[in-house]
C-alpha positions in Angstrom: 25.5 -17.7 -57.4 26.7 -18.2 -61.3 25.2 -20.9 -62.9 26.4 -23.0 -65.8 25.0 -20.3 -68.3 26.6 -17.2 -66.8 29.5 -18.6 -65.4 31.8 -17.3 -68.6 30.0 -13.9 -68.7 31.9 -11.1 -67.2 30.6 -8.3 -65.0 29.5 -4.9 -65.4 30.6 -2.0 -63.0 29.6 1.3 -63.9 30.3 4.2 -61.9 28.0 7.3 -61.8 26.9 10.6 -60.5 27.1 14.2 -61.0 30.5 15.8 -62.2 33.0 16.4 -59.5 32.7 12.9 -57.6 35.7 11.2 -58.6 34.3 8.5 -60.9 38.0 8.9 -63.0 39.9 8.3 -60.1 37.6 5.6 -58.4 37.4 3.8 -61.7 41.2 3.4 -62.2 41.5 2.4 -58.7 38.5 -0.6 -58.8 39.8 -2.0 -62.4 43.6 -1.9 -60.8 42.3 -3.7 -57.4 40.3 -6.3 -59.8 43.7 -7.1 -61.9 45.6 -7.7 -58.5 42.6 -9.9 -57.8 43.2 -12.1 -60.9 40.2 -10.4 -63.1 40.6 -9.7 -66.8 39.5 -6.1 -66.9 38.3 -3.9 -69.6 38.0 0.2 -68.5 35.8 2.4 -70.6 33.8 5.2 -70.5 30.7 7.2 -72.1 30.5 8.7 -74.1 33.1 6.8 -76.1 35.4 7.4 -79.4 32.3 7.0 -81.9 31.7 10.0 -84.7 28.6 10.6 -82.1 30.5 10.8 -79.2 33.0 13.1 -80.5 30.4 15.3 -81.3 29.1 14.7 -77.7 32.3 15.4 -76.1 32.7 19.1 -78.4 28.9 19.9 -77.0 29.6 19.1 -73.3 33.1 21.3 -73.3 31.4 24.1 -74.7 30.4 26.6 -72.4 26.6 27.4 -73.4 24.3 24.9 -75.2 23.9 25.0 -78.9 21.9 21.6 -79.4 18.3 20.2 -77.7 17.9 18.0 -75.7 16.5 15.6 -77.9 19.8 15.8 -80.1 21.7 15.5 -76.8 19.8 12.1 -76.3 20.0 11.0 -80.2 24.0 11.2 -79.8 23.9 9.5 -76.8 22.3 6.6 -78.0 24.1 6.9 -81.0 27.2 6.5 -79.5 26.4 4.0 -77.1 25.1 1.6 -79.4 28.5 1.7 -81.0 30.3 1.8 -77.9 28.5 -1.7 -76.7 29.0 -3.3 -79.7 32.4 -2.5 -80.2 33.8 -2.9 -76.6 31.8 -4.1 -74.1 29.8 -6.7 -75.2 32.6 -8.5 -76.9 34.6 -8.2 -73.2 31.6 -9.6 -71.4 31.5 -12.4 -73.9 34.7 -13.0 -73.1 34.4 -13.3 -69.6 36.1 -10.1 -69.0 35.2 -7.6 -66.2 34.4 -4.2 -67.4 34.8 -1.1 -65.4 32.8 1.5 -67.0 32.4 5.5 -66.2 28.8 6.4 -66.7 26.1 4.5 -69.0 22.5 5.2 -69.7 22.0 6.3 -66.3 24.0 9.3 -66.9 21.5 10.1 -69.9 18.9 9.5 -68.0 19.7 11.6 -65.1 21.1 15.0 -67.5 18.2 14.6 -69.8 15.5 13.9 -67.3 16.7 16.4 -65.8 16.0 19.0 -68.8 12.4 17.7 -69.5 12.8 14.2 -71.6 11.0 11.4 -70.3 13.2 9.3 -68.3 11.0 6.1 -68.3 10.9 6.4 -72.1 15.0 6.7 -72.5 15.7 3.8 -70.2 13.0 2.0 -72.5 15.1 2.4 -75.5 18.8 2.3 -73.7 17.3 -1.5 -72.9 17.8 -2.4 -76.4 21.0 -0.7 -76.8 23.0 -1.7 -74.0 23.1 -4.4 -71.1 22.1 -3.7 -67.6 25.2 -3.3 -65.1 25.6 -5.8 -62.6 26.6 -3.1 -60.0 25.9 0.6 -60.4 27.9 2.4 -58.1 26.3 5.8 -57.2 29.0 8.3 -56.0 27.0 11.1 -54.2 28.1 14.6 -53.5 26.4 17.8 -53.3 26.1 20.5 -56.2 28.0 22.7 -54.3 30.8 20.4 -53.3 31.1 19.2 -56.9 31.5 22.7 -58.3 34.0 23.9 -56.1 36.0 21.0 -56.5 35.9 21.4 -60.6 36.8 25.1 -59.8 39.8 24.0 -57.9 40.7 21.3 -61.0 39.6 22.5 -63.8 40.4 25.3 -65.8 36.3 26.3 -66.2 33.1 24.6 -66.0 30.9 23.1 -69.5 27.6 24.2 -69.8 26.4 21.0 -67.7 28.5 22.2 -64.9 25.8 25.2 -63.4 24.4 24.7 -60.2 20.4 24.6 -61.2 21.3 22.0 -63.4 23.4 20.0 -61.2 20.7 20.2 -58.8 17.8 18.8 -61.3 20.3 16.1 -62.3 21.4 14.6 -58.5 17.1 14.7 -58.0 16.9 12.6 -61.0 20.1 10.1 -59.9 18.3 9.9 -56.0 14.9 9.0 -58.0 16.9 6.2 -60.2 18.9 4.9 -57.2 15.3 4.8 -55.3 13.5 2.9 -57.8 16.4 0.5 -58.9 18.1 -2.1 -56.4 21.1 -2.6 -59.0 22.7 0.8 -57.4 24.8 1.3 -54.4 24.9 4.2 -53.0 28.9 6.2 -51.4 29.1 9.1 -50.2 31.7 10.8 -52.1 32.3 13.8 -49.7 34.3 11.3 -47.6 38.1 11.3 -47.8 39.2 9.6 -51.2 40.4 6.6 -49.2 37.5 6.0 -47.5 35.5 6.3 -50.9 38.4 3.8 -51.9 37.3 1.4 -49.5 33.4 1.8 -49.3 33.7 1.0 -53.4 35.3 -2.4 -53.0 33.2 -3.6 -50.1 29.8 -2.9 -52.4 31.7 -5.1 -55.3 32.7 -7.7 -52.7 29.3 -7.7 -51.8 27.8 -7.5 -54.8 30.0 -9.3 -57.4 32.4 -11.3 -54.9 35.7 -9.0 -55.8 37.8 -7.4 -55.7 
């Protein structure tokens, strides 16, 4: 129930999960059904537009690493710091709803996954960026998710290998285990189905769409 203090405040959605689940698509579709629902919506995603990010973006298209993962996680926090203050705080402020394609979960899960403590980066993502009021958790096997990048993309990054993918949907299970601010979808399901699953947990959750 909102209370006189967060009545103005908008709400955070963030969408997660491995690469390959449809966090693109579902996010488009969510922020379209929450305009036709009368919401002021905001889309964004990590990792964003920032001189950091950039840089991030370059590193995850390549196809072998060239960077730690400690330099990984600096950009990352980097760019979301910029990213928060920039975008999404300002929208929340506002009273806007913000739709958002991965936050310091995603960090968590890709660098836990290569050795990097993940109570430790969640520590310091606290004082960088607000917790969501709904992560969404789209689930899908490593093998599912690579062979539907093969059939959309061009290549894979050097995220995209199966061992890794495989550390990092351990790490997400983990995270949606230990924190009740996730739901969890399958996204094997037909895209429609996903569809549907999605805006019942924000109806749920959040009372829209």
């Amino acid at each position: 129930m909102e209370t006189p203090a967060t009545a103005t405040r908008g709400r955070l959605i963030v969408l997660e999960g491995i690469d390959g689940t449809g966090k693109t698509t579902l996010s488009a579709r969510l922020a379209a059904a929450l305009r036709d629902a009368g919401r002021r919506v905001v889309e964004t995603r990590e990792p964003w537009t920032s001189p950091a990010g950039q840089e991030l973006r370059r590193v995850l298209a390549a196809k072998e690493r060239t960077t730690t993962g400690t330099q990984e996680l600096e950009l990352f926090h980097a760019d979301r710091a910029a990213h928060v203050a920039a975008v999404v705080a300002p929208a929340l402020a506002r009273g806007d709803w913000v739709v958002q394609d991965r936050t310091f979960w995603s960090t968590a899960a890709y660098q836990g996954a290569r050795g990097i403590d993940v109570a430790a980066i969640l520590a310091r993502s606290a004082a960088i960026a607000p917790m969501p009021d709904l992560t969404v958790l789209l689930q899908l096997s490593p093998e599912a998710a690579l062979e539907r990048i093969a059939a959309n993309r061009a290549g894979t990054s050097s995220f995209e290998k199966l061992g890794d993918l495989r550390a990092v949907a351990k790490v997400y299970g983990e995270l949606a285990a230990a924190h009740p601010e996730f739901e969890r979808i399958d996204a094997a399901a037909p895209l429609e189905q996903v569809t549907r699953e999605l805006f019942a947990a924000c109806r749920r959750r959040l009372g829209a769409p």
